[in-house]
N, C-alpha and C positions, 0 to 999 in steps of 0.2 A: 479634269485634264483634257487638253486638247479643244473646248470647247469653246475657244474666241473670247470674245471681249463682247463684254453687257453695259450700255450708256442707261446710270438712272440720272434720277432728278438728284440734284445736290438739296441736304438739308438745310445748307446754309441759305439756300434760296427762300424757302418754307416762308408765306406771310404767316406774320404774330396770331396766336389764339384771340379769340374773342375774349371781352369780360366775361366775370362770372356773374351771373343776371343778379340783382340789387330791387326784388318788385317791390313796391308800396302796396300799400292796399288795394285791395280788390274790388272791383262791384260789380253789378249785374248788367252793366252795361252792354248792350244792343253789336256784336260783330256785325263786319260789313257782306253781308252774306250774297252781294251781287256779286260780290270776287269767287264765292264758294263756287256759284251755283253758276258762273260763268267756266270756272276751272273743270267742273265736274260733264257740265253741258258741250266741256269740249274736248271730251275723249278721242270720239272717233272722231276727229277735223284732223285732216291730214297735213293743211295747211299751216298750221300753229306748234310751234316746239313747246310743248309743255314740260318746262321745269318747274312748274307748280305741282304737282301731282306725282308720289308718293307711290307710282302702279306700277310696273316692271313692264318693259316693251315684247308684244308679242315676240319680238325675237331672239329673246332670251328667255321662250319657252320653249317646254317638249311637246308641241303641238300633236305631232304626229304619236307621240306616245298618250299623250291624253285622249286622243279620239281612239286609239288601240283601247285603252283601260272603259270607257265610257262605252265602247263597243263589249268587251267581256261583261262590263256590270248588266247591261240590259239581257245580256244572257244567260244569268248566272242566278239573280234574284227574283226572286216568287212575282211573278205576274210581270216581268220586267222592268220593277223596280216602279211599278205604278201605286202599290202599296205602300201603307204607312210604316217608319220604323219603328223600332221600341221606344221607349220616353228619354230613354238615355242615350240612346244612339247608334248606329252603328257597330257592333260588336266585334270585325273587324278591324275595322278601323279606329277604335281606341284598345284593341291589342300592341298595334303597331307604334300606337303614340306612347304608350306607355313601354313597350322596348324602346324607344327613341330615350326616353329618360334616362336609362342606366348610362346616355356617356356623360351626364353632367351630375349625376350622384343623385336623380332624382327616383325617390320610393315613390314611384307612381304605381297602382295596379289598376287594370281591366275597371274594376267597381269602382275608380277614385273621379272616374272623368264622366264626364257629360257631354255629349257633341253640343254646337250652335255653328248659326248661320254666318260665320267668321268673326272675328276677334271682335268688334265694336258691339256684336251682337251679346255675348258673353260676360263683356262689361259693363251692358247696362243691362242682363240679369241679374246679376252681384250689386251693383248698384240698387236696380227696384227692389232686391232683395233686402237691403243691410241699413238704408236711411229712408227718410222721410220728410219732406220739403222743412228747410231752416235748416237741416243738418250742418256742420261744415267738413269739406273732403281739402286735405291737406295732397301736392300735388306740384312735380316739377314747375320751374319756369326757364326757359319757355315750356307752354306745354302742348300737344295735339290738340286742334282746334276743335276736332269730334268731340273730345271730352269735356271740354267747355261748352259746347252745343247739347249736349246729353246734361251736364250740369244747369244748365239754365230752364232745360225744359223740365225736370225734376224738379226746379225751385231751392238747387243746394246753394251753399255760400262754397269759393274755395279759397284757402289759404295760397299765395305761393314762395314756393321754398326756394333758396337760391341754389341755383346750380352751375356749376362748373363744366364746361362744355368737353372735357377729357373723361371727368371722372363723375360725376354724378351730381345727386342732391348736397349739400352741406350737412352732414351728421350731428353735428351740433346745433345746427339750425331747428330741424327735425325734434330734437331732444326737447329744445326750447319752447318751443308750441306745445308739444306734451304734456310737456308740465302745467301749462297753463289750464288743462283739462278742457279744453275745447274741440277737439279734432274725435269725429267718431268715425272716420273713416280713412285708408292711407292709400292713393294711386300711384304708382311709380311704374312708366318702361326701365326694368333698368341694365337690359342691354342695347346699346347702339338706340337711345330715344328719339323720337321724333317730336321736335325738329335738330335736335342738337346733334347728335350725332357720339353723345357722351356712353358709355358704359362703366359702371359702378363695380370700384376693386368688389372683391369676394369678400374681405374685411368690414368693409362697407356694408354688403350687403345682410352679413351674419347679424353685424352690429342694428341694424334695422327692423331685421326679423324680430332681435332679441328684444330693443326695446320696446315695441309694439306687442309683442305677445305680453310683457309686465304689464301694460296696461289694458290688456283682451282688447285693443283695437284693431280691425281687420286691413291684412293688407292685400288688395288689387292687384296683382304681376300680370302689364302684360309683355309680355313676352314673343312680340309675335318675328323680331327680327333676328333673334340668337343662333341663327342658321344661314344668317347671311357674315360672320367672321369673318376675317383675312388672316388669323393668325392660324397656328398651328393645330389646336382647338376650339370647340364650342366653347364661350364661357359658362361658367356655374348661376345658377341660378336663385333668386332669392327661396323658392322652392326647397332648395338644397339644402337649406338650415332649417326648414320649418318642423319642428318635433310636436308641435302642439297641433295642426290644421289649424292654423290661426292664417296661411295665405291663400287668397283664391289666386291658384295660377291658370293665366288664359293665356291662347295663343291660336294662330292659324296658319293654313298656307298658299293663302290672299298675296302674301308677297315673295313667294319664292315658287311657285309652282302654276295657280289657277286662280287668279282675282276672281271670275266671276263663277266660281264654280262655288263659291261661300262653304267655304269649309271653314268650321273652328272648334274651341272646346274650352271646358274649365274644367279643371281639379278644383272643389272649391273646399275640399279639405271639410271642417266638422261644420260648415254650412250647405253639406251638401240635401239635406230635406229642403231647406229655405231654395236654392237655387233651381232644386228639377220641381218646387212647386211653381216658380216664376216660371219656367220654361213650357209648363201645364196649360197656365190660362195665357201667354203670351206669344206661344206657336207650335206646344204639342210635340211637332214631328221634323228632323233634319229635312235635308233631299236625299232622298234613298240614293237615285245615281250618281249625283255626282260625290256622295259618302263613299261609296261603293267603289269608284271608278281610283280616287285617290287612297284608300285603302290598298287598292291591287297595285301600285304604283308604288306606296311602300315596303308589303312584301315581296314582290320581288328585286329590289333592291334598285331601279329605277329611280330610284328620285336622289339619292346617293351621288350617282353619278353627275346626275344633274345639281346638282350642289353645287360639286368639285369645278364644274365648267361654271357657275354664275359665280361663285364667289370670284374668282380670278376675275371674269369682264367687271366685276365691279370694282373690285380692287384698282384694277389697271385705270378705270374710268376714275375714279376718286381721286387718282395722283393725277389724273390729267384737267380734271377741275383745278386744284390746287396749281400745277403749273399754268393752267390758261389764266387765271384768279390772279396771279403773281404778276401777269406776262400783261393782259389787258387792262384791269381794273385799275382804278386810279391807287395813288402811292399809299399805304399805310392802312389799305384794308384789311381786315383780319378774316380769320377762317378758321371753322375749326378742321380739324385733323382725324377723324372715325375711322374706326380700327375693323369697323361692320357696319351694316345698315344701306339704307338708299340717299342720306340727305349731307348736304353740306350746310352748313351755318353760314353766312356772310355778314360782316360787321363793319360798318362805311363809319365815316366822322361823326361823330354825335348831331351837329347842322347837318346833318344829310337827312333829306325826305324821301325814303323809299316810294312811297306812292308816286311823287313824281314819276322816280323811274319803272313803277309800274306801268303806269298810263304810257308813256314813251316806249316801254319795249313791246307791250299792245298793238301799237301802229305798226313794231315791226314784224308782227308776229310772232313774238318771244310771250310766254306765260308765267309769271313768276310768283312766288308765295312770299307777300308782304309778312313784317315781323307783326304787326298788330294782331295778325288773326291767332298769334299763341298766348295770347293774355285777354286778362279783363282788365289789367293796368294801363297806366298811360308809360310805358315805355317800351321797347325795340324798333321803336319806328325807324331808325336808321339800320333795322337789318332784315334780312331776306332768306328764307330758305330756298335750295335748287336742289332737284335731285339727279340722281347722276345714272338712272336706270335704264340707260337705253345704249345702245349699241356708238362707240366713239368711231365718227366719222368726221369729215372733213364740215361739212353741215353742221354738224354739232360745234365744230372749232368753231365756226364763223358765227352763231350765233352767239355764243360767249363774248366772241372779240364784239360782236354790236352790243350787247350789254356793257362789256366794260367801256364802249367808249360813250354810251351813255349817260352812263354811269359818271364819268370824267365832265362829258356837260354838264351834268348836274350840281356837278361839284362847284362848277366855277360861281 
């Protein structure tokens, strides 16, 4: 009462979802890794709007609380934190992550986690852990081009499953492979993935768990976005139905809190000998401080807060993608729609050559993530990931508007 009038976006506006990917076969085919390591090499360029890049803008961190916490750790830990930790981690700080569990129904304890050097690190200890070059690892599509990059230099094959850019993998897809007795391994984001922006109902995810544990194949959670929601709560975790330790669930706080402070961890459930002996001969020991620093940063209730405030900017940024997407981009683009996460999907004509508009928003100093780098297929070449992780300003509009009106040349 009394509190005015609120202008949203009409959903009648909302451009159409994407398909639901349709891969062909796979192969080992060579990614364009000058885009990678262009995207990567151009972090600190102040000059370049990177909507390639997956990393949260310094300004949508707790700067100022992270150098508070990083200051207590160096004073708090035996030699200042110059010493090695235990094999498994931090003690702290997987107390904290395993209270973190009870809001999404997860039996995590203290003994079940393992620290690593953030999430990619974590899954390919699970990985070196679980296969062996020829394997094949069944695995969204689109899917993180990390994990195709980790797949390739392990020598695995992967399967891709089709996915729906709202809700997840296809569960009968999934089943289908199964049966074929080919798949020894199962990777799934399956909240808010990247690049899709999908999260998998709870139904879905039970059903996953279920069928995977009948056949003792392991399943991969990683889980590192389920904290960046919009809705009302965290979602459930595939975690949450695991009665057997049949999932390694991993995750970090790379992208809600301190990219470079490499924090991460795995549950990896009844592989866990297998996983802290990869972490033995592979790197031993976390970083005491910055373990330390973000440990203190969860128990005092710190990072809670700061939750509350990034979910909302991202939120509000995700509709305002979607509106610029509507507003500039040429007619009958699609998009998907993410409920959490940092990425938006874009879906142009099937004749559309994303690379072109690669190379073209280059010159304008836009950075964007071509659909090729999510496959080893020949197809999303007509789509684009953008992430939405920075601070909406007027600069941000107008680089959008030069995308989409490049976008429109292109089209012609």
């Amino acid at each position: 009462p009394q509190s005015g009038f609120y202008v949203i976006f009409s959903p009648r506006k909302y451009p159409l979802m994407p398909s639901v990917s349709q891969p062909g076969k796979a192969s080992l085919a060579s990614q364009p890794d000058d885009i990678l390591q262009f995207a990567f090499n151009s972090i600190n360029k102040k000059n370049i709007t990177l909507l390639s890049l997956g990393v949260p803008s310094d300004d949508l961190l707790p700067i100022a609380k992270l150098n508070k916490a990083l200051l207590n750790a160096s004073r708090n830990l035996p030699g200042s934190g110059t010493g090695y930790e235990g094999l498994e981690g931090n003690i702290k700080l997987r107390k904290q992550i395993a209270r973190q569990a009870i809001a999404w129904d997860g039996r995590i304890t203290v003994k079940d986690i393992i620290t690593t050097s953030g999430c990619l690190n974590a899954i390919s200890h699970c990985m070196l852990a679980l296969t062996k070059p020829g394997d094949t690892v069944a695995v969204e599509s689109p899917v993180f081009f990390g994990i195709i990059q980790l797949a390739q230099q392990l020598g695995l094959k992967l399967i891709e499953i089709p996915t729906h850019p709202s809700t997840g993998i296809e569960i009968d897809y999934l089943k289908k492979i199964l049966n074929q007795g080919k798949i020894k391994l199962c990777l799934l984001i399956s909240n808010f993935s990247n690049p899709l922006g999908s999260c998998m109902p709870d139904e879905h995810k039970k059903e996953a768990v279920r069928l995977l544990e009948y056949q003792n194949i392991p399943l991969i959670e990683d889980d590192m976005y389920a904290d960046t929601y919009f809705g009302a709560r965290r979602p459930k975790s595939c975690k949450t139905y695991d009665e057997s330790g049949n999932v390694l669930w991993c995750g970090s706080f790379s992208k809600t809190i301190a990219p470079g402070y490499r924090v991460g961890w795995v549950a990896p459930g009844k592989y866990h000998k297998e996983i802290l002996r990869m972490k033995t001969v592979t790197g031993l020991s976390s970083t005491s401080l910055t373990h330390e620093s973000i440990a203190d940063i969860l128990e005092n209730g710190r990072y809670e807060n700061h939750l509350r405030k990034l979910r909302q900017t991202l939120r509000t940024n995700c509709m305002q993608y979607i509106r610029a997407i509507s507003e500039y981009f040429p007619e009958g683009t699609r998009v998907s729609h993410p409920e959490g996460g940092f990425f938006i999907w874009v879906e142009f004509d099937k004749k559309f050559n994303v690379m072109d508009l690669y190379h073209d928003a280059l010159r304008q100093k836009i950075s964007i993530a071509p659909g090729k780098l999510f496959t080893l297929g020949d197809q999303f070449n007509n789509c684009t990931r953008l992430s939405y992780a920075f601070p909406w300003d007027p600069k941000l509009d107008n680089s959008l508007r030069i995308l989409g009106r490049l976008a429109k040349e292109n089209s012609v």
